[in-house]
PDB file of N, CA, C and O in Angstrom:
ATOM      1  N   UNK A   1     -15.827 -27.540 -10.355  1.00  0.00           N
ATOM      2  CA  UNK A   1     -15.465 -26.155 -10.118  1.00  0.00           C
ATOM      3  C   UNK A   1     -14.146 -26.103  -9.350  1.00  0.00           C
ATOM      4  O   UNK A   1     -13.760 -27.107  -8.753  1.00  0.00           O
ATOM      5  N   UNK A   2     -13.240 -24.646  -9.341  1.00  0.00           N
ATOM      6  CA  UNK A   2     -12.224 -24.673  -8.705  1.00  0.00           C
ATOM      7  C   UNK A   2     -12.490 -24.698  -6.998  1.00  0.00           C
ATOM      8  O   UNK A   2     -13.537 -24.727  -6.351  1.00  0.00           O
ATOM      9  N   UNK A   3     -11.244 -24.675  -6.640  1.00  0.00           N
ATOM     10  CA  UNK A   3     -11.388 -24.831  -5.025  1.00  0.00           C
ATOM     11  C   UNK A   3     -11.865 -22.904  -4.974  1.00  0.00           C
ATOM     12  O   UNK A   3     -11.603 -21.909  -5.650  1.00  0.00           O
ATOM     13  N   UNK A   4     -12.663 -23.224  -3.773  1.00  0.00           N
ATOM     14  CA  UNK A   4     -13.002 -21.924  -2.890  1.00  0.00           C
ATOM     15  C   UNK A   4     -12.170 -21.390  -1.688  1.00  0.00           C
ATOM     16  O   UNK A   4     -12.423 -21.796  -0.553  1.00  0.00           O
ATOM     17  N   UNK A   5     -11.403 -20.687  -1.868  1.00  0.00           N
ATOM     18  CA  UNK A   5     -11.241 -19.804  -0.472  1.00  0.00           C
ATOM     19  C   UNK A   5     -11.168 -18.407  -0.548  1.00  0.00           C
ATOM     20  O   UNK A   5     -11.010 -17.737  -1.568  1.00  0.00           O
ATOM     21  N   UNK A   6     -11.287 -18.038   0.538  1.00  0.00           N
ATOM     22  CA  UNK A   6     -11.556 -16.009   0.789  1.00  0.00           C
ATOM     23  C   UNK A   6     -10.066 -15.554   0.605  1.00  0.00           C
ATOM     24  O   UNK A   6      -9.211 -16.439   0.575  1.00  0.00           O
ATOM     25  N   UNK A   7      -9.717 -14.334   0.487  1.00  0.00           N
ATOM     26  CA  UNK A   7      -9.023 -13.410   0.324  1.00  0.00           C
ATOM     27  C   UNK A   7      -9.028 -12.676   1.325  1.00  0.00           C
ATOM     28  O   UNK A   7     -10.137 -12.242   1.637  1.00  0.00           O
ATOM     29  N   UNK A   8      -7.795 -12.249   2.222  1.00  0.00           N
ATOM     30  CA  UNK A   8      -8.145 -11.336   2.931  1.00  0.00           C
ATOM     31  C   UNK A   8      -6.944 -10.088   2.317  1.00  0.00           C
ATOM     32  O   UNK A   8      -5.966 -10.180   1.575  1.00  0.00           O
ATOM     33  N   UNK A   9      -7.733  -8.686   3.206  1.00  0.00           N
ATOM     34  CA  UNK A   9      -6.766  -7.509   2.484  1.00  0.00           C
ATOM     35  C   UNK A   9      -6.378  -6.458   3.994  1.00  0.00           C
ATOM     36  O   UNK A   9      -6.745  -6.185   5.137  1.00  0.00           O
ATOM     37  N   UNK A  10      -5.404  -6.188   2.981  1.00  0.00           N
ATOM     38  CA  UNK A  10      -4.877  -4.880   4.597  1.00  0.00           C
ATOM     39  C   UNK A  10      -3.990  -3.986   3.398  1.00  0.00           C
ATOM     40  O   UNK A  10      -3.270  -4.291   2.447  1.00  0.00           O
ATOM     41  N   UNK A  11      -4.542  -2.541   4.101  1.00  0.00           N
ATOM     42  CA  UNK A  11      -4.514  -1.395   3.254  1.00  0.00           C
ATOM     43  C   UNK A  11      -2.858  -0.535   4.496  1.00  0.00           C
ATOM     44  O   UNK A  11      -2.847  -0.313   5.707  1.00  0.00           O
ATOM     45  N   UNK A  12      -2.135  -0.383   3.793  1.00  0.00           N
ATOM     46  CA  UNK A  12      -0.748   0.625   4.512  1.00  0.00           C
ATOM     47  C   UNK A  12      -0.874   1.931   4.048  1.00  0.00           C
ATOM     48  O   UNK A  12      -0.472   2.072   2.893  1.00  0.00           O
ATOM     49  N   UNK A  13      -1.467   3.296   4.787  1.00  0.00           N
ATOM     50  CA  UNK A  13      -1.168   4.520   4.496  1.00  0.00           C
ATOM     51  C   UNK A  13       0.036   4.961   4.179  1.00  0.00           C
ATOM     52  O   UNK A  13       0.861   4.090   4.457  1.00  0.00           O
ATOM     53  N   UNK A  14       0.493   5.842   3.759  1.00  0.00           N
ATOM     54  CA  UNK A  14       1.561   6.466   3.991  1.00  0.00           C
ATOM     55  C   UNK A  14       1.080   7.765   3.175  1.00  0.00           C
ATOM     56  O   UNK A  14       0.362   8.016   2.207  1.00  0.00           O
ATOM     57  N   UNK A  15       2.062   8.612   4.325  1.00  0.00           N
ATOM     58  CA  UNK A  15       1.270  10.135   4.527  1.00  0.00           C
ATOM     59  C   UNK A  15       2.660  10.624   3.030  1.00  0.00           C
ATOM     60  O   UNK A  15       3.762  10.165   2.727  1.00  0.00           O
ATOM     61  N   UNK A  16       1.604  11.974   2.370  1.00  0.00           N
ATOM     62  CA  UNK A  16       2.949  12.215   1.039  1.00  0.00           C
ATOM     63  C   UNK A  16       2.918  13.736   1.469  1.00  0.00           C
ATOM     64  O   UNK A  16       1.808  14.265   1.520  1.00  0.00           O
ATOM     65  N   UNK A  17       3.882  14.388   1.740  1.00  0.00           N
ATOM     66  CA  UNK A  17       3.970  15.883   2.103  1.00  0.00           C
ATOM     67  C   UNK A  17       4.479  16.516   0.854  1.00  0.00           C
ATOM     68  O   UNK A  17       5.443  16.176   0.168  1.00  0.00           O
ATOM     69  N   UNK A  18       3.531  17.641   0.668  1.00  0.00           N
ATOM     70  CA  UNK A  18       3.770  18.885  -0.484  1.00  0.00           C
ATOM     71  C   UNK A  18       5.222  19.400  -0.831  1.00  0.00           C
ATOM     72  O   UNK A  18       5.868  19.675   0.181  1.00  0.00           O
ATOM     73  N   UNK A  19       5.783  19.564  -1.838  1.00  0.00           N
ATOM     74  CA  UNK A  19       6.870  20.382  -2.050  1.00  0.00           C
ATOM     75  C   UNK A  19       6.737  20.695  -3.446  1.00  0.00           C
ATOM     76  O   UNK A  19       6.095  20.102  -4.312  1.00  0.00           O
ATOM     77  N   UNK A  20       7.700  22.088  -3.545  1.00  0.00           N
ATOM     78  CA  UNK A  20       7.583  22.755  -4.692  1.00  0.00           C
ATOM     79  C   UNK A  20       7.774  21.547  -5.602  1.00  0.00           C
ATOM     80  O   UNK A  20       6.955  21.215  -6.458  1.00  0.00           O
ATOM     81  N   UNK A  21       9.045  20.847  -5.321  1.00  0.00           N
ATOM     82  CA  UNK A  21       9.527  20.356  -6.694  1.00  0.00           C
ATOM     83  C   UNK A  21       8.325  18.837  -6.674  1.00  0.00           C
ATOM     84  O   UNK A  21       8.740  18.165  -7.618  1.00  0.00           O
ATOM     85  N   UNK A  22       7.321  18.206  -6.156  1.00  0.00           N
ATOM     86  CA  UNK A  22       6.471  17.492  -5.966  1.00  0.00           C
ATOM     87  C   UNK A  22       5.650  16.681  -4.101  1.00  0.00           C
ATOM     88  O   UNK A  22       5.118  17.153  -3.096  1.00  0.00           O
ATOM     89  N   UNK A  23       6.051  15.235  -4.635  1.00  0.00           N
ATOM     90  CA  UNK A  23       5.576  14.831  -3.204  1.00  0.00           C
ATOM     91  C   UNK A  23       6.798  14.357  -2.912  1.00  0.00           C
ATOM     92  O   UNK A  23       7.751  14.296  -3.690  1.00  0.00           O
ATOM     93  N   UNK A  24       6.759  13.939  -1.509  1.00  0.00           N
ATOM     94  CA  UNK A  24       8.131  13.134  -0.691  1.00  0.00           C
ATOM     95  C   UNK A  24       7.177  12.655  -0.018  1.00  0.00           C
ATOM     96  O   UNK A  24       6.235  13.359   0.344  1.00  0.00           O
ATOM     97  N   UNK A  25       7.294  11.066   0.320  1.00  0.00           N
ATOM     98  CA  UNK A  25       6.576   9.896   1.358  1.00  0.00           C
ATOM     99  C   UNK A  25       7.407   9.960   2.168  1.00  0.00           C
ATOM    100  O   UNK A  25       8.635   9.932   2.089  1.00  0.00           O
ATOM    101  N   UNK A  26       6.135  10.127   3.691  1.00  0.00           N
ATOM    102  CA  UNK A  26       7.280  10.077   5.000  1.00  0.00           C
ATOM    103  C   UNK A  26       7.536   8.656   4.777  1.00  0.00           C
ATOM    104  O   UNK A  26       8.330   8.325   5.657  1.00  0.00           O
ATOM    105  N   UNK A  27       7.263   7.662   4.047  1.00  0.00           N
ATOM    106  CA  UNK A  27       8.251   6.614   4.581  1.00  0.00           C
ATOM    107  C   UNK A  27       8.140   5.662   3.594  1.00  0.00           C
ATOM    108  O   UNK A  27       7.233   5.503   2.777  1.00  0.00           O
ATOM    109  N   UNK A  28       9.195   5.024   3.763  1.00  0.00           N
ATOM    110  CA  UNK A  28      10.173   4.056   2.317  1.00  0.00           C
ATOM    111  C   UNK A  28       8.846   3.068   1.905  1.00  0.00           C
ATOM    112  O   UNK A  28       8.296   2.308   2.702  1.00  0.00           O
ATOM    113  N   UNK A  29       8.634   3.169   1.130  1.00  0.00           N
ATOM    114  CA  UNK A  29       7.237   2.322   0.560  1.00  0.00           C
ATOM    115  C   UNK A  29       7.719   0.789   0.157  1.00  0.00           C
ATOM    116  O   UNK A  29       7.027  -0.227   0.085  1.00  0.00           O
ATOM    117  N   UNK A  30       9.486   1.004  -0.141  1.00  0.00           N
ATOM    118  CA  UNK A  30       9.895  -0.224  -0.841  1.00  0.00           C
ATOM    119  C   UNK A  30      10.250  -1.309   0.817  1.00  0.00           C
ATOM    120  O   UNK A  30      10.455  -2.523   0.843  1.00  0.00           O
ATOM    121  N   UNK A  31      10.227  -0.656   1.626  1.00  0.00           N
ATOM    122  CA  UNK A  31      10.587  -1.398   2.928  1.00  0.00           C
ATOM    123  C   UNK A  31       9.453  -1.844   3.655  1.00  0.00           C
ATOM    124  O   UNK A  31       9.674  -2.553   4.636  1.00  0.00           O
ATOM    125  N   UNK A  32       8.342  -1.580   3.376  1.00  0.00           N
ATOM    126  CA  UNK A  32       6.735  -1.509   3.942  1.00  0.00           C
ATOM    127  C   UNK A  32       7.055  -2.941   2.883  1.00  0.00           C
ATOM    128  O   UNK A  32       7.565  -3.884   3.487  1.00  0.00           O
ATOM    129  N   UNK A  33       6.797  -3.150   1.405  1.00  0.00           N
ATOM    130  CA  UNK A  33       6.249  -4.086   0.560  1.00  0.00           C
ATOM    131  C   UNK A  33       7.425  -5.440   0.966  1.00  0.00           C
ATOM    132  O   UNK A  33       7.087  -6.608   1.158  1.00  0.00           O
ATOM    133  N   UNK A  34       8.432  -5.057   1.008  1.00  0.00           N
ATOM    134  CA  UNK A  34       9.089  -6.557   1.577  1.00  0.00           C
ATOM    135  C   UNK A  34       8.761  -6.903   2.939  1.00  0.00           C
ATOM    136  O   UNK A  34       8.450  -8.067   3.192  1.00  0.00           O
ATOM    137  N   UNK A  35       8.803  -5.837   4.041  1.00  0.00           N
ATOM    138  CA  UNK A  35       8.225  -6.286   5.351  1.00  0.00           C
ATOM    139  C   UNK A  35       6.935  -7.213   5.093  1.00  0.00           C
ATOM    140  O   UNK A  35       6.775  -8.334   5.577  1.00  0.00           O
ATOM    141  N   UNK A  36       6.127  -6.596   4.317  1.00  0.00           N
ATOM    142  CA  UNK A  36       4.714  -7.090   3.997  1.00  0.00           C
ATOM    143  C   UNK A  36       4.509  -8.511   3.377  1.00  0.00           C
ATOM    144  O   UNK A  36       3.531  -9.258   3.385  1.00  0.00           O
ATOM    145  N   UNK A  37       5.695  -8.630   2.863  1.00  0.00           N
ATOM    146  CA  UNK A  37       5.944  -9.734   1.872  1.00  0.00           C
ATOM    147  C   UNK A  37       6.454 -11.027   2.589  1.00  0.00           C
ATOM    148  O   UNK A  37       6.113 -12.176   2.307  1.00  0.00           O
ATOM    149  N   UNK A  38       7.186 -10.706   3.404  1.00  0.00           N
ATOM    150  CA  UNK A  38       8.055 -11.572   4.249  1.00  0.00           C
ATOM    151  C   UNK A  38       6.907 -12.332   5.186  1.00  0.00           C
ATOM    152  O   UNK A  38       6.972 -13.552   5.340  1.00  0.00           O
ATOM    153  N   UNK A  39       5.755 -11.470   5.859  1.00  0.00           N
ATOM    154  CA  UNK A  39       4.890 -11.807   6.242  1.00  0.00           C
ATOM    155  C   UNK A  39       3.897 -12.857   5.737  1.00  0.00           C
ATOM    156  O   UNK A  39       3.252 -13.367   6.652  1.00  0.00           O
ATOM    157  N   UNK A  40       3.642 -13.260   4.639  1.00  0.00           N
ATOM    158  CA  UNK A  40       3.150 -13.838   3.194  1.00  0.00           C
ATOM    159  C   UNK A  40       1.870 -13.135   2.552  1.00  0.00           C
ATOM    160  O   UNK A  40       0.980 -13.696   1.913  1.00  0.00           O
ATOM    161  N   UNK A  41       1.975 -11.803   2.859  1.00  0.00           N
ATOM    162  CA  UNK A  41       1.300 -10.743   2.439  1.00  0.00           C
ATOM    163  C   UNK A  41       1.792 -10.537   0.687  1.00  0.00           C
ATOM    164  O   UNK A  41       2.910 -10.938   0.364  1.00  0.00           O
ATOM    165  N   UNK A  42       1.051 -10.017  -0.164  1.00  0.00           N
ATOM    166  CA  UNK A  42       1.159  -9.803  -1.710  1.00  0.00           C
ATOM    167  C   UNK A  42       0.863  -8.579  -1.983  1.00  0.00           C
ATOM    168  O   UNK A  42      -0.279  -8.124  -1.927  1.00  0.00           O
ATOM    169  N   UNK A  43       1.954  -7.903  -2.325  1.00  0.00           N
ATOM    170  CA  UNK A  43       1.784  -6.571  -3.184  1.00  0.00           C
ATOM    171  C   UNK A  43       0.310  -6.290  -4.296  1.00  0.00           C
ATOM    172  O   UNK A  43       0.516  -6.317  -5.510  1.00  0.00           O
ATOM    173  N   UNK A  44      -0.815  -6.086  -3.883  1.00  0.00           N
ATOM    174  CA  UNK A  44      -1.171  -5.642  -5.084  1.00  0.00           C
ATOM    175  C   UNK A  44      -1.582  -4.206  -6.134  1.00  0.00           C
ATOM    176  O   UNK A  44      -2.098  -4.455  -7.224  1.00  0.00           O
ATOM    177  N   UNK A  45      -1.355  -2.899  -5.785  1.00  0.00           N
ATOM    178  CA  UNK A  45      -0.920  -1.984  -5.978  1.00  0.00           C
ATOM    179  C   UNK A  45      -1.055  -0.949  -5.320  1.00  0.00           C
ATOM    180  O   UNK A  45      -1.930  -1.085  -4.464  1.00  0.00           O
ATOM    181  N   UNK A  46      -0.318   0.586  -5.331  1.00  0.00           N
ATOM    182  CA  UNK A  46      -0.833   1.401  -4.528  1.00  0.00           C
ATOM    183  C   UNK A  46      -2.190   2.551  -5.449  1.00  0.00           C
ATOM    184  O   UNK A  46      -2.574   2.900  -6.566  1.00  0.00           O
ATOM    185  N   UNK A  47      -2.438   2.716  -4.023  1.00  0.00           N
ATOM    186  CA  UNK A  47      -3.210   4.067  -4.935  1.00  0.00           C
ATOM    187  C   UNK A  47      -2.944   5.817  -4.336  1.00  0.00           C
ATOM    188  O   UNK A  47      -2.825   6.326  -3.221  1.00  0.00           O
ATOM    189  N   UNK A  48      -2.938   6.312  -5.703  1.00  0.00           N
ATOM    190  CA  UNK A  48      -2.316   7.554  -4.663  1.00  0.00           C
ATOM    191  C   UNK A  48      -3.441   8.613  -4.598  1.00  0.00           C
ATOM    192  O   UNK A  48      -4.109   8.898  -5.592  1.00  0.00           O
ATOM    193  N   UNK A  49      -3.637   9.226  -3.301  1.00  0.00           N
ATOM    194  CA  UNK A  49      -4.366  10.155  -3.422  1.00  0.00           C
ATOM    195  C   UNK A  49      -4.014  11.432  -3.078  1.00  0.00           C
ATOM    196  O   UNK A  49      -4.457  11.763  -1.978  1.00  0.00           O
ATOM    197  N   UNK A  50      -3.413  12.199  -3.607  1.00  0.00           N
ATOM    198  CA  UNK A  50      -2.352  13.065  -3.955  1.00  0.00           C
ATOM    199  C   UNK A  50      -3.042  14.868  -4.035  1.00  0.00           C
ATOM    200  O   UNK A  50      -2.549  15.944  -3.698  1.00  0.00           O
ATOM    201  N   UNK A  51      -4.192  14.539  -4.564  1.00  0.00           N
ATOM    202  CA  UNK A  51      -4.780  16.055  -4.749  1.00  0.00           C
ATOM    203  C   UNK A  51      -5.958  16.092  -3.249  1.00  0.00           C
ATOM    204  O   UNK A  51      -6.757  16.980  -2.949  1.00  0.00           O
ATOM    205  N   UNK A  52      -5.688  14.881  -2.592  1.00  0.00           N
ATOM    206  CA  UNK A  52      -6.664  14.649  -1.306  1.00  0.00           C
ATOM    207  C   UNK A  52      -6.150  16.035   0.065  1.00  0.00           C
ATOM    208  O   UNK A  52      -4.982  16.383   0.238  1.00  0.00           O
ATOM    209  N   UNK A  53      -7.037  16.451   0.649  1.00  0.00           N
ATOM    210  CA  UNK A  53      -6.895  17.697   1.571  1.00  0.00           C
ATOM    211  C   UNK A  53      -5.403  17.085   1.997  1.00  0.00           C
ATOM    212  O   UNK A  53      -4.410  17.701   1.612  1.00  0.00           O
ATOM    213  N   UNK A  54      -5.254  15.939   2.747  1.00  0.00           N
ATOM    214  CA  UNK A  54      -3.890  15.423   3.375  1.00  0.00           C
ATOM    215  C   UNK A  54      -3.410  13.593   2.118  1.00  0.00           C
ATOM    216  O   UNK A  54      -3.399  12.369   1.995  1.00  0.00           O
ATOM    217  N   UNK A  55      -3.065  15.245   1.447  1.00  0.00           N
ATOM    218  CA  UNK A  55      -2.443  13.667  -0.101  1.00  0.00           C
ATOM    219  C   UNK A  55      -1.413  12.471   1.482  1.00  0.00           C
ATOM    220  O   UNK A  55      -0.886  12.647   2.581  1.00  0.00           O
ATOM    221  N   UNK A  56      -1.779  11.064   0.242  1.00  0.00           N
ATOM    222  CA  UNK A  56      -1.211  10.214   0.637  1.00  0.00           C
ATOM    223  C   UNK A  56      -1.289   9.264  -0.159  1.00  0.00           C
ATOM    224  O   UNK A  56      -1.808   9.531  -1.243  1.00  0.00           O
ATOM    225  N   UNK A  57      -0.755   7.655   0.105  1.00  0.00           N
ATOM    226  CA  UNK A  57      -1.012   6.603  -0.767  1.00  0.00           C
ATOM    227  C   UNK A  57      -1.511   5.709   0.175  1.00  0.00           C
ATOM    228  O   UNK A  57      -1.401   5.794   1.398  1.00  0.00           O
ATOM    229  N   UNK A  58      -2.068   4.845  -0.477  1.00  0.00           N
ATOM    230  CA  UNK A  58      -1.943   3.324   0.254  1.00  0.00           C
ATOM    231  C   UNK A  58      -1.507   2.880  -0.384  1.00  0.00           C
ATOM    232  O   UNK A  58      -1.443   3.143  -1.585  1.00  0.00           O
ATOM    233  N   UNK A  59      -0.886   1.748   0.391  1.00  0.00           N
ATOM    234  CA  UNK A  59      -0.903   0.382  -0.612  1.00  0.00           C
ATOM    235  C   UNK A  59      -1.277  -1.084  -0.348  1.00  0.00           C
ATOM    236  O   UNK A  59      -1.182  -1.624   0.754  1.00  0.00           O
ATOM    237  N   UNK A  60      -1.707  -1.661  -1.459  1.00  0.00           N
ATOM    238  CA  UNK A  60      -2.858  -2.924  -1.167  1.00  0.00           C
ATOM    239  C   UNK A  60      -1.657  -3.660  -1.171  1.00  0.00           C
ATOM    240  O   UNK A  60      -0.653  -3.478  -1.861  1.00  0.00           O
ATOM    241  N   UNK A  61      -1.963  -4.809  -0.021  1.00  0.00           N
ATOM    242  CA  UNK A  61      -1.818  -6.061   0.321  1.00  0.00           C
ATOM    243  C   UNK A  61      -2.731  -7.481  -0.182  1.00  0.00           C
ATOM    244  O   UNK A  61      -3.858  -7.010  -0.334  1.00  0.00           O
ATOM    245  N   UNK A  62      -2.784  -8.455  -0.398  1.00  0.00           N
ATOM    246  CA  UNK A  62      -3.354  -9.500   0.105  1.00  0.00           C
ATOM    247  C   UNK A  62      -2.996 -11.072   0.142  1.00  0.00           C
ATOM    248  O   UNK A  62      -1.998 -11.658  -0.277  1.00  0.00           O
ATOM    249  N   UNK A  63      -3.810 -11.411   0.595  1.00  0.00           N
ATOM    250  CA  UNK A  63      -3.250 -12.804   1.155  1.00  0.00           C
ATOM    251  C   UNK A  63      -4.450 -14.455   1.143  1.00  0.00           C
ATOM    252  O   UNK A  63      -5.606 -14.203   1.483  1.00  0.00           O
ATOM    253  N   UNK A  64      -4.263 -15.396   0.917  1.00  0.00           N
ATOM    254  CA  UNK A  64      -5.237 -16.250   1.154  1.00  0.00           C
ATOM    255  C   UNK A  64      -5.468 -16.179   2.663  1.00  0.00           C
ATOM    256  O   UNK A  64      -4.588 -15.961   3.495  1.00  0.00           O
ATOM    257  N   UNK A  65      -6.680 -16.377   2.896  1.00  0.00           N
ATOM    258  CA  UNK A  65      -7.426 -16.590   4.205  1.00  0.00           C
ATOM    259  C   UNK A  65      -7.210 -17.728   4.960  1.00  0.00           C
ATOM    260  O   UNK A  65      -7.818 -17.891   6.018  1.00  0.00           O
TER     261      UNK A  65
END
């Protein structure tokens, strides 16, 4: 069998504020995923929750344990 090890994960909010013409993220999502990266953290996607009372995204991280 292959080798065993755990996965660990860490979730980044980021808050998305309403506007006519759509959403705007208070903050640079592309500067969160290289910070994250640099760390030896792995992009693995966001999710948006957008029609949520206070829309926002996360986005998944992870990493070997």
């Amino acid at each position: 069998m292959g080798s065993c090890f755990m996965r660990e994960y860490t979730f980044v909010s980021i808050t998305a504020n309403r506007h006519r013409e759509g959403l705007d993220l208070a903050e640079n999502y592309r500067e969160i995923i290289r910070n994250h990266a640099a760390e030896g953290w792995e992009f693995v996607q966001a999710i948006s929750f957008e029609q949520h009372i206070d829309p926002h995204i996360d986005l998944v991280f992870t990493r070997k344990d």
